[in-house]
C-alpha atoms as a printed R data frame, in Angstrom:
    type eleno elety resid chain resno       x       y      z
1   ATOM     1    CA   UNK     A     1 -23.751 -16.995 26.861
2   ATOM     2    CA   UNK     A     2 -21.133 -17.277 24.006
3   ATOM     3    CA   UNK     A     3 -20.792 -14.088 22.109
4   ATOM     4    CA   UNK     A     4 -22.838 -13.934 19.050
5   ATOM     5    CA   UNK     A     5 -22.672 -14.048 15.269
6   ATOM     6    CA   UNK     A     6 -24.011 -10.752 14.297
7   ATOM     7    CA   UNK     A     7 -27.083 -10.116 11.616
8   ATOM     8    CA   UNK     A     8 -25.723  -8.607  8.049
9   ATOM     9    CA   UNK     A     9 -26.585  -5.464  6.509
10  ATOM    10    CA   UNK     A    10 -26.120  -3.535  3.943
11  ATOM    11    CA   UNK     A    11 -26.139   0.673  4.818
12  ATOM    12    CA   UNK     A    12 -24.979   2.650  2.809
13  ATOM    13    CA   UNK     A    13 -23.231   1.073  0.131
14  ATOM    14    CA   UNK     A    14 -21.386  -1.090  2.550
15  ATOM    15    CA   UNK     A    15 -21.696  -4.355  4.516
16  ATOM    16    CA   UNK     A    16 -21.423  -3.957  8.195
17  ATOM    17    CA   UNK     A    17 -22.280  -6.038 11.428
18  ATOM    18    CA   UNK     A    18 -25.897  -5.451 13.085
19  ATOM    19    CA   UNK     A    19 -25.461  -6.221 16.542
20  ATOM    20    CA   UNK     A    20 -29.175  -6.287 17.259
21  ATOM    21    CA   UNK     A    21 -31.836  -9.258 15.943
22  ATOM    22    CA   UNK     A    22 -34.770  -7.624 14.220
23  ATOM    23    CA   UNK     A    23 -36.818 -11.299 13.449
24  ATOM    24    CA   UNK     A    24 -36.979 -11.671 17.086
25  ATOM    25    CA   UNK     A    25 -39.499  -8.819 17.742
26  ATOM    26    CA   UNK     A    26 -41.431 -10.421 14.842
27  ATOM    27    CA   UNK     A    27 -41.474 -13.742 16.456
28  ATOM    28    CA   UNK     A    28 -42.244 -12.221 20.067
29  ATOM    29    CA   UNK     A    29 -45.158 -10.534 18.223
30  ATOM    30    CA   UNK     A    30 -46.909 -13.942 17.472
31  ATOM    31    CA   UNK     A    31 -44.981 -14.687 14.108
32  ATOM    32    CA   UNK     A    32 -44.540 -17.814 13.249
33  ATOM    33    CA   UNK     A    33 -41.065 -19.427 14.449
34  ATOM    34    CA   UNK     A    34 -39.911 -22.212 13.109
35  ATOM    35    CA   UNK     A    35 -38.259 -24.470 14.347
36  ATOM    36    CA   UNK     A    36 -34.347 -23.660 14.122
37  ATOM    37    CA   UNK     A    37 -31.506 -25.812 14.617
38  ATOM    38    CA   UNK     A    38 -28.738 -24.254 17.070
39  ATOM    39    CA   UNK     A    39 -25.804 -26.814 17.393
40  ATOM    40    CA   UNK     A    40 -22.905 -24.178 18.514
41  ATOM    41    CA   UNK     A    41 -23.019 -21.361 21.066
42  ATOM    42    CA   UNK     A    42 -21.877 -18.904 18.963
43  ATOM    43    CA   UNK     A    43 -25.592 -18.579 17.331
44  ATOM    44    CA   UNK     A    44 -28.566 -19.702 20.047
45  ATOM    45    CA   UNK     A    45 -30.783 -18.110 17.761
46  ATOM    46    CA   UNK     A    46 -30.179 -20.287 14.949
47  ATOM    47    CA   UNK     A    47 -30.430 -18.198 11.537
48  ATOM    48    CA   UNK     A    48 -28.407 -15.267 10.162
49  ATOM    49    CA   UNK     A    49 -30.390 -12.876  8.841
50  ATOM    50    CA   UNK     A    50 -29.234 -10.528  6.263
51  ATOM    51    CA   UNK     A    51 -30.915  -7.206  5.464
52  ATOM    52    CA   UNK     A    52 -30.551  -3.905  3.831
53  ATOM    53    CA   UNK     A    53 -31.884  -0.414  4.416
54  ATOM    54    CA   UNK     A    54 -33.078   1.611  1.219
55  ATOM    55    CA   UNK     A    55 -34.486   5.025  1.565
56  ATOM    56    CA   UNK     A    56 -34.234   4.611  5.928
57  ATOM    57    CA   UNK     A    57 -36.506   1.405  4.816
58  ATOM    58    CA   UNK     A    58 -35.862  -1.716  6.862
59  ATOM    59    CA   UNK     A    59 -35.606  -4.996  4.644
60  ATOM    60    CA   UNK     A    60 -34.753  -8.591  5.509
61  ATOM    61    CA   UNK     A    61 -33.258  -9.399  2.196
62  ATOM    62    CA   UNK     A    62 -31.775 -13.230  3.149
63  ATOM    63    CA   UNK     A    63 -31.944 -15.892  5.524
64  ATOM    64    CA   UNK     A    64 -29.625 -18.437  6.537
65  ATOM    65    CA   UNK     A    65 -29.515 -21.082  9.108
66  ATOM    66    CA   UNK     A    66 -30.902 -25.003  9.367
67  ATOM    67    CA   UNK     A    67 -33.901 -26.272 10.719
68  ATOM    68    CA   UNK     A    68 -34.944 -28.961 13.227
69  ATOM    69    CA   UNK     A    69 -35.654 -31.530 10.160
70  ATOM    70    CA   UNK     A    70 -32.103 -30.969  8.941
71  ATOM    71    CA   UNK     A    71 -33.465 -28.668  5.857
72  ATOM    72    CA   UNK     A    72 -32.154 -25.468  5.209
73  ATOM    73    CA   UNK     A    73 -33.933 -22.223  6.336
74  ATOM    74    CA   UNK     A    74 -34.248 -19.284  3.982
75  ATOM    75    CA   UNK     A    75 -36.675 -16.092  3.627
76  ATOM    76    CA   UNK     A    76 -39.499 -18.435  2.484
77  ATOM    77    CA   UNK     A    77 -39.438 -19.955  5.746
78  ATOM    78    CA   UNK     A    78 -40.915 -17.623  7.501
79  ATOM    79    CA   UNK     A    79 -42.386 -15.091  4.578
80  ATOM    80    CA   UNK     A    80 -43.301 -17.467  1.717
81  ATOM    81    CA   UNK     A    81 -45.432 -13.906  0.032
82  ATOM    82    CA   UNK     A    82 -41.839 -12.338 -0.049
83  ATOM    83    CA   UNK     A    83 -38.921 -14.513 -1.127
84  ATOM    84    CA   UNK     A    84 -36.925 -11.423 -2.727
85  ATOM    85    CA   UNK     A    85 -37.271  -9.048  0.427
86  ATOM    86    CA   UNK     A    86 -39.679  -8.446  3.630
87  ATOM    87    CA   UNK     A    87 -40.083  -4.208  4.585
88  ATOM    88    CA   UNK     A    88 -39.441  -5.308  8.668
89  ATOM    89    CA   UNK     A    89 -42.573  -2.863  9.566
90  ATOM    90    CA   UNK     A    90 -42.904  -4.814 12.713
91  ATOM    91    CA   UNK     A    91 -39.527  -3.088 14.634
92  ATOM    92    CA   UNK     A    92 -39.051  -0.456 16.326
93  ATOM    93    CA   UNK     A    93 -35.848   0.105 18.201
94  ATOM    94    CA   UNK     A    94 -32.163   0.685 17.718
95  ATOM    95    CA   UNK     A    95 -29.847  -1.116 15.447
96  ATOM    96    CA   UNK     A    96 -26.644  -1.178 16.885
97  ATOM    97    CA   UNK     A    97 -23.545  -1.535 14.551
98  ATOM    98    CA   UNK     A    98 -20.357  -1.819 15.415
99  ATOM    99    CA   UNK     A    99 -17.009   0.350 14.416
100 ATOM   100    CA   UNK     A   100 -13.409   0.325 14.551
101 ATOM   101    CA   UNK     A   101 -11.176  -1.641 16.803
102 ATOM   102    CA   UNK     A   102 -12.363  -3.992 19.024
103 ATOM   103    CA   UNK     A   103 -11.430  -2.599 22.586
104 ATOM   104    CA   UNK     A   104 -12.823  -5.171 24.974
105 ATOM   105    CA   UNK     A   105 -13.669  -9.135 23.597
106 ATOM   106    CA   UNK     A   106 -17.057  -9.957 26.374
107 ATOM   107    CA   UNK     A   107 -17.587 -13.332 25.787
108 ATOM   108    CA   UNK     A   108 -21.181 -13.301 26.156
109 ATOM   109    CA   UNK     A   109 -23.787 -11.954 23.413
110 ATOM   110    CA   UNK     A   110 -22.833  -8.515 21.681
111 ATOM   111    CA   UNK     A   111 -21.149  -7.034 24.461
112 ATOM   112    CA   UNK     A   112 -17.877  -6.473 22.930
113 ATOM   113    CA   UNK     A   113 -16.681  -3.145 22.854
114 ATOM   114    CA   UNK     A   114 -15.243  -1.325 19.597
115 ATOM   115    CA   UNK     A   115 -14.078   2.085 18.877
116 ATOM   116    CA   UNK     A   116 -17.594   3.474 18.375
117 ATOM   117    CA   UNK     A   117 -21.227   2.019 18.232
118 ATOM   118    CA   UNK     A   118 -23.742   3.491 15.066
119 ATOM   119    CA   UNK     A   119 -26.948   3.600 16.318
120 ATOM   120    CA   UNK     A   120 -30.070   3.820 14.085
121 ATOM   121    CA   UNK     A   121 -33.085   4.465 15.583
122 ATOM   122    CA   UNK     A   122 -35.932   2.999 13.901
123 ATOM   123    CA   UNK     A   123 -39.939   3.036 14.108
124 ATOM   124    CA   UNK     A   124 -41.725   0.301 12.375
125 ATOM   125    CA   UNK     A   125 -39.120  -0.132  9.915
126 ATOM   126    CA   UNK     A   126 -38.236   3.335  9.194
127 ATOM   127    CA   UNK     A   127 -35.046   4.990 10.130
128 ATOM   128    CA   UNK     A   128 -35.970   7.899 12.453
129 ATOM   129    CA   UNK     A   129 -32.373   9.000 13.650
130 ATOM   130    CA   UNK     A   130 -28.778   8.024 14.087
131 ATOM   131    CA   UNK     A   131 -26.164   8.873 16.421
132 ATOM   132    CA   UNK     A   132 -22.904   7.814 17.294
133 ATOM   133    CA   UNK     A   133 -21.026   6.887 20.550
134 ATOM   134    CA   UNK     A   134 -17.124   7.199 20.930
135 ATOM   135    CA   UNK     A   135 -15.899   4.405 23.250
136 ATOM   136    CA   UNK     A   136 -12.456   4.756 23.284
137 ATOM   137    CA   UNK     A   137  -9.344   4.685 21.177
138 ATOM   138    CA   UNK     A   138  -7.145   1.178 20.885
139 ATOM   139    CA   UNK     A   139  -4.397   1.289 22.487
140 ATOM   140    CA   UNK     A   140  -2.648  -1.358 20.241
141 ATOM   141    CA   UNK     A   141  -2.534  -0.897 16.196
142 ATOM   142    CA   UNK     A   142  -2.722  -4.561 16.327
143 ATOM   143    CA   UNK     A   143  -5.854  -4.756 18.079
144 ATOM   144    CA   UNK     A   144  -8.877  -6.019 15.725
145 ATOM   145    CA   UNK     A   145 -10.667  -3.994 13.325
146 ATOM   146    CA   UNK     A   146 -14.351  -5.041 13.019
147 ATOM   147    CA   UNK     A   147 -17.196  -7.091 14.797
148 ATOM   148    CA   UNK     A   148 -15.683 -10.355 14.970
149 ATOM   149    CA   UNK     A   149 -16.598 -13.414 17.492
150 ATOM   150    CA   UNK     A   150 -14.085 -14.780 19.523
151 ATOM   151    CA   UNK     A   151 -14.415 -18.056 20.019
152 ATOM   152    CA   UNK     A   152 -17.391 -20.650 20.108
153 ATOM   153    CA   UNK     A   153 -18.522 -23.972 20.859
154 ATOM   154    CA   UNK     A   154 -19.422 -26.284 18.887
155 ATOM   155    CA   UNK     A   155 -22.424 -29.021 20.095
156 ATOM   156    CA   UNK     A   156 -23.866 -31.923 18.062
157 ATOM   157    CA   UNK     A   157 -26.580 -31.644 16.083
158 ATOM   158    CA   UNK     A   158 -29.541 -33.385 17.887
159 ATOM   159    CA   UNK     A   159 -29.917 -36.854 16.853
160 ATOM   160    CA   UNK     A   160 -26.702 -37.079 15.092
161 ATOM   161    CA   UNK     A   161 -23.526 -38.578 16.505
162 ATOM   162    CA   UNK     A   162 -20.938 -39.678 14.747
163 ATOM   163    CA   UNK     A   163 -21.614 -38.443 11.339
164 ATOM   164    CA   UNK     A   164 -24.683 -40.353 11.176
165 ATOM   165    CA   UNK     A   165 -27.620 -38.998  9.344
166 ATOM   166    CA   UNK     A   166 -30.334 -40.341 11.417
């Protein structure tokens, strides 16, 4: 597997990568999935989500990505109640974020290793701890700051070769 496009969010006050997929415990829990396009190995899951944490609360504030009828996804998709913000009640787990420079490029999922990993450990929604892990130090000032991905492929989009729409 390709390494990933990471999940946004916003903690505080900045915008970071989330190395971890939060809407996948909600669709393993019997939510309903739609149908999402994934024409490039970079995202197999098909949608970016973006999300937030107020007050060690859990939100999905945004959703990007395109479905299998060629329409665009967004937070409606999936939570047509909530189309400003959904509290993510359903997970419980650790949010890994990325920090620093990027010591090791693993060309499969979010297995890249940076300078240090935040984790946030959350239950149903809620922030419940954080700690940090020291990796390493780069050995080269040039070496890249941030969760980035390397490289991906790109496939058609079913049913369309060509530029065709059909």
């Amino acid at each position: 597997m390709t390494a990933q496009i990471s999940e946004k969010l916003r903690y505080k006050g900045k915008n970071v990568a989330m190395c971890t997929t939060p809407l996948s415990k909600y669709f393993a829990m019997g939510g309903t999935k739609p149908l999402f396009e994934s024409n490039f190995s970079a995202l197999w899951r098909g949608y970016v989500g973006s999300w937030e944490i107020v007050d060690d609360h859990l939100y999905l504030i945004a959703l990007s990505g395109m479905l299998h009828d060629g329409s665009e996804a967004s937070l409606t998709t999936i939570f047509p109640e909530f189309p400003d913000r959904v509290f993510a009640h359903w997970y419980s787990g650790t949010i890994r974020i990325p920090q620093g420079k990027q010591l090791e490029y693993v060309h499969m999922g979010y297995a890249s290793i940076y300078e240090r990993d935040l984790f946030l450990d959350l239950e149903r929604g809620v922030v419940v701890a954080t700690r940090t892990k020291y990796n390493g130090v780069a050995e080269s000032d040039g070496a890249r700051e941030g969760y980035q991905v390397g490289a991906m492929t790109v496939f058609p989009i079913t049913g369309k070769v060509n530029g065709d729409k059909t």
